[in-house]
N, C-alpha and C positions, 0 to 999 in steps of 0.2 A: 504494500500500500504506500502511494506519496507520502513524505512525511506531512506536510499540509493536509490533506486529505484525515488520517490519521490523529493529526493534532484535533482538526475540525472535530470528528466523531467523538474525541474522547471529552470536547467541551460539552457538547450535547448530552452525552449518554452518563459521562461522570459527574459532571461540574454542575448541571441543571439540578435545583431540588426545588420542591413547592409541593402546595396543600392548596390549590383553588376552591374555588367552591364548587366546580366539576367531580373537583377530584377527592376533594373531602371526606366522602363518603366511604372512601377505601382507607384515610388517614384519619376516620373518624375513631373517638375516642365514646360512641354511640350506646345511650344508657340502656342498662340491662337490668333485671329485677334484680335487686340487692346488692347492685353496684355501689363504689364507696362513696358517698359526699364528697362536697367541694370540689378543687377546680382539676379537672385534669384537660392533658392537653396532647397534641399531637403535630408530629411535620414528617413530611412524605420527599426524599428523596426521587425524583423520578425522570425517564425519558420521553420525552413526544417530538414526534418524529413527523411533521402534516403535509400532505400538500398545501400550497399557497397558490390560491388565486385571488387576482384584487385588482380593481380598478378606479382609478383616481385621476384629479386633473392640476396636472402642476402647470406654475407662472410662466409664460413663457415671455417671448418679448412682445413690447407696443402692449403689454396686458392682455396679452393671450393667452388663452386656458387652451391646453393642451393633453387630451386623456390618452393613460398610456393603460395597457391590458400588461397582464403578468401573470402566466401560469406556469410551477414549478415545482415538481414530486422534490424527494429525499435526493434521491441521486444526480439531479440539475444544481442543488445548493449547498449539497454537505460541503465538497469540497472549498467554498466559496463564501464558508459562515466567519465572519468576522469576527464574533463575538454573540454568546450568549447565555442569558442568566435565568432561572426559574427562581425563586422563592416565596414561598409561603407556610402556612400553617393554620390552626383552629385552636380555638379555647374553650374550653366548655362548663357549664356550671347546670348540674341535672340535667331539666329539658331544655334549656336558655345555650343557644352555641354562638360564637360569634367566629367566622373566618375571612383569609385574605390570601390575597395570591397577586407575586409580581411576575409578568412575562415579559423578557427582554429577548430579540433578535437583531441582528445587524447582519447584514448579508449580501454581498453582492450578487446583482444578476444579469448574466448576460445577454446576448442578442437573439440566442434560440427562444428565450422563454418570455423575452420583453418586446411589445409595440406597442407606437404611438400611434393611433386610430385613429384621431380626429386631433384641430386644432378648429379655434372659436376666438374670433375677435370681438364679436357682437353683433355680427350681422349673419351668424347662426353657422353649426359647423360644416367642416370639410373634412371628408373622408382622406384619409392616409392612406393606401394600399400598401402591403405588405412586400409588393415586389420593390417599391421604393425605396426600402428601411436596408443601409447597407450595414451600419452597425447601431449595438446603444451600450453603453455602459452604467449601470444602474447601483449606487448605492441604497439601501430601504433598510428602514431602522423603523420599528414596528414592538409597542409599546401597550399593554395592556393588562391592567391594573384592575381588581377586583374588591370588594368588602362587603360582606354579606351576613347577617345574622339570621339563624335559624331557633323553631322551636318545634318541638318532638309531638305529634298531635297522637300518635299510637306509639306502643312498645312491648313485646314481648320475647315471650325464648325463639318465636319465629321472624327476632328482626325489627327494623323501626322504620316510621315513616315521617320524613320532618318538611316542613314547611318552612321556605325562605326568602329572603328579601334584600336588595340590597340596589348598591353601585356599579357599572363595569363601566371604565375610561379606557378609551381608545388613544392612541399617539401613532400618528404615523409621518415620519416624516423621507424625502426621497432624491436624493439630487443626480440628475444623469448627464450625461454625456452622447449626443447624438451626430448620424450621420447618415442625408437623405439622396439618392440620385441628383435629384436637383431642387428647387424650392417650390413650397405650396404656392399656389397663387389664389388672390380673388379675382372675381371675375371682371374687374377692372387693372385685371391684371397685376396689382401690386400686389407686394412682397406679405403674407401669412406666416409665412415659416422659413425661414432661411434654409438651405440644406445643411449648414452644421449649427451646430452652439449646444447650449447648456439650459438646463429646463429644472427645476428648485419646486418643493412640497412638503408644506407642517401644515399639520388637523390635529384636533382636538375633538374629540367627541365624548360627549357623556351621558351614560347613559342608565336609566334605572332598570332591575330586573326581577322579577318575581317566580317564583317555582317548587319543583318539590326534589327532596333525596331520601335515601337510605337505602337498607340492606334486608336481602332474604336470605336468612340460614338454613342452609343442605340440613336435613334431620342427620343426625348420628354420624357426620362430618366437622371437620376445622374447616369447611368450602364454605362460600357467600355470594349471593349474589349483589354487587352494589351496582347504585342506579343513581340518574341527576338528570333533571332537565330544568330549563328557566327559558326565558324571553321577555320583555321589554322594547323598549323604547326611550329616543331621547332625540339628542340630534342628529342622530340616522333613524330613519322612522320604525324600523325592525333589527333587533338584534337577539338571538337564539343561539342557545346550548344544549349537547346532550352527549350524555355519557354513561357507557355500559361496558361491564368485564365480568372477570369469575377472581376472588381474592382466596386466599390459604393462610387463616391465622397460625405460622410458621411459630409464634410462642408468646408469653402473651405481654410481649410488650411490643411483637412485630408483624405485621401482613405483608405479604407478596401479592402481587395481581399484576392483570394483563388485561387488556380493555381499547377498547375505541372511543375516541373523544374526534367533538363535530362541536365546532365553533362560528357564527357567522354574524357578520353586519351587512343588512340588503335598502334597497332602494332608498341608497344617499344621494343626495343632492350633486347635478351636473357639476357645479363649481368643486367639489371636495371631494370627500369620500362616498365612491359610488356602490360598490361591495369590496369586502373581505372575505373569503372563506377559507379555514381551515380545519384539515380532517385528517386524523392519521392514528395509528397505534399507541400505546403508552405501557410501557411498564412499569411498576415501580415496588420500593418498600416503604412500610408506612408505621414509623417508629410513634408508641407513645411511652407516657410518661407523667 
C-alpha cells in the first residue's frame, strides 16, 4: 500500500472516535431494570467509511454562483483524506441522556469525481457540459456537529426505546481550482466563466432534529439489535438520519458492532447548500464507564 494511502486509512479507521446521536445507541450506557443510579457515561471509538455526494454553489467571479456536483465512494478519497476527526460521547442520568458528536473531514477531490454544472450571474443558469471540464482540483472541509438529548419512554430485559431531540450544524466549506476548454458565454456573448480560475464556498447550516433510538436484545445472547433515526429541518428544509447494525456486548464495560449509517441534507437552497449525502458502513467499540 502507498504510504499516503496507508497513513490516510489508518487516520480514519484509528484516529476517528465519536458517540453521535446515530450512533449512540450502540455507545449507549441504556437503562436496564436494577441498573445502578446516577450518572454513567459512554464514548465509542469508531470507523465510517461513506460515500459522499453533495452539491453546492460556490463565488465565483463578477458574483457568480457556480454549482459544482461531487460524487465519491471510499476508494476515490481515502487516499486523498487530508485530515480527519470523529469525536463524541453520551451522559446519562436514568431515563434523562444527553449526547454529542463532532464530525471533521478535509479531503481533496479530484477531477473524476468533481463538476461544475452550471454557473449563474443573474440572468439564470448555464449549463457546463462535462466534455468541457479538463481539470478541477477540489479542496472540501465538511463539518458536522450534533447535540441531542434523549428520554427512555419504554425499558425492559427486551431493550429500550428513547425518544430524542436536539441540534445538527452543518459547515461546509470548499475552495477549487479549475480548468475549462474554453469560456462560458452569455448570450450576448460576454464572458460567464472564464476557462481557468479559482471558485471559494462557506455555509453554515442549522438545523433542529427530532426522532427515536434504542436496542433489541437477542433472548439468551450478548447480541443486540441497535436502531436510530431522526429528521428535521432548518436552513436546508430536510435533513435525515438513520442507523442500523447487530452489536456483541464483548464484556461489560465494552460492545463491538457493525452497522450502516445514512446521513443527508436535501432541497437546499440554489445559492448554498443544495444536498449532502452520506452513507456507508461503521464499525466500532463502545466503551463505558
Amino acid at each position: 500500500m502507498h504510504p499516503r494511502m496507508f497513513l490516510a486509512a489508518a487516520a480514519v479507521l484509528g484516529t476517528l472516535a465519536g458517540a453521535s446521536p446515530a450512533c449512540a445507541q450502540v455507545a449507549s450506557t441504556s437503562p436496564v431494570p436494577g441498573a445502578p443510579s446516577g450518572w454513567t457515561f459512554s464514548l465509542t471509538p469508531y470507523a465510517w467509511l461513506p460515500t459522499i455526494r453533495t452539491t453546492y454553489s460556490n463565488t465565483g467571479p463578477r458574483g457568480a454562483s457556480v454549482t459544482t456536483n461531487i460524487s465519491a465512494g471510499i476508494g476515490d478519497y481515502i487516499s486523498e483524506l487530508n485530515f480527519g476527526l470523529m469525536l463524541g460521547g453520551e451522559a446519562r442520568y436514568g431515563r434523562f441522556s444527553v449526547m454529542t458528536d463532532l464530525v471533521y473531514t478535509n479531503a481533496s477531490i479530484t477531477t473524476a469525481d468533481s463538476h461544475l454544472s452550471s454557473v449563474n450571474i443573474g440572468s439564470g443558469p448555464i449549463s457546463i457540459p462535462l466534455s468541457q471540464q479538463l481539470s478541477t482540483g477540489t479542496r472540501l472541509a465538511t463539518t458536522i456537529w450534533s447535540l441531542a438529548g434523549g428520554y427512555t419512554l419504554l425499558q425492559g430485559t427486551w431493550g429500550n426505546f428513547d425518544a430524542v431531540a436536539g441540534l445538527r450544524m452543518l459547515f461546509l466549506g470548499s475552495s477549487s481550482n479549475y480548468t475549462l476548454t474554453n469560456d462560458i458565454l452569455l448570450p450576448n456573448r460576454t464572458v460567464a466563466l472564464s476557462r481557468t480560475g479559482s471558485l471559494t464556498f462557506s455555509g453554515t447550516e442549522p438545523e433542529g432534529v427530532g426522532g427515536i433510538t434504542g436496542r433489541i436484545n437477542i433472548p439468551n445472547s450478548r447480541f443486540y439489535l441497535p436502531f436510530y433515526f431522526d429528521a428535521g429541518s432548518g436552513a436546508i428544509p430536510l435533513t435525515w438520519e438513520i442507523y442500523t447494525g447487530i452489536a456483541y456486548k464483548a464484556a461489560s464495560w465494552v460492545d463491538v458492532s457493525a452497522g450502516y449509517r445514512y446521513l443527508a441534507f436535501e432541497d437546499g437552497s440554489k445559492s448554498g447548500v443544495q444536498k449532502l449525502e452520506l452513507g456507508g458502513a461503521i464499525i466500532a467499540a463502545n466503551f463505558r464507564f
